[in-house]
N, C-alpha and C positions, 0 to 999 in steps of 0.2 A: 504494500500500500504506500501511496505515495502525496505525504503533505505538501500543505502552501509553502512556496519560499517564502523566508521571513528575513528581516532586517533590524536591529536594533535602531530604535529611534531613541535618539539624544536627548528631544523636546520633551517627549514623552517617557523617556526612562523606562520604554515598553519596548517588545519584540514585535511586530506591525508586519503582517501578514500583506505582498507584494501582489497577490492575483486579483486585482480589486484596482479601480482609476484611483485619484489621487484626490478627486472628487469624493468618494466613498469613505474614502478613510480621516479624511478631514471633518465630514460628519458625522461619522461614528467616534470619531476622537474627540471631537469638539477644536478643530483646528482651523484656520485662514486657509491653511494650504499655500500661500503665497509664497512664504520664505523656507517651504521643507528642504532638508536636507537630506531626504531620499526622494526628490522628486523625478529623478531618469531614471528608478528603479521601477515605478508604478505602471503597470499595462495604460495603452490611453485612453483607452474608453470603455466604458460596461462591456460592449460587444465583444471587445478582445477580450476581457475576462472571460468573458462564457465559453469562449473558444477553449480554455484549460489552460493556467500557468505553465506547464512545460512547453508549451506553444507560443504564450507569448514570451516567457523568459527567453526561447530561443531566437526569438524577431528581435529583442532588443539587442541582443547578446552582436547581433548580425548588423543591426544598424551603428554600434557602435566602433565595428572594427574598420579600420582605415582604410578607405578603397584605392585600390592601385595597381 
């Protein structure tokens, strides 16, 4: 079985579960979201969440490697 990726958030002194927008979690936390310090870790939208974190972890993983 295989869990959410998670992240230690700073702000929050919490482990903050990555398969969720940044939207989502900002609500549920009770945050701005404006200044997160994980915010290029967050799927971008509900829709990528549903798709399943090991899917969008790997689309990030891809957009952020250096093209050349």
């Amino acid at each position: 079985m295989f869990g959410s990726p998670m992240s230690f958030c700073p702000a929050r002194n919490d482990w903050i579960a990555l398969d969720q927008s940044l939207e989502e979690c900002a609500l549920s936390h009770r945050c701005s979201g404006g200044e997160c310090a994980l915010r290029a870790l967050f799927v971008a939208s509900s829709a990528e969440a549903a798709r399943g974190p090991a899917e969008s972890l790997r689309t990030r993983r891809q957009a952020a490697l250096p093209q050349g």
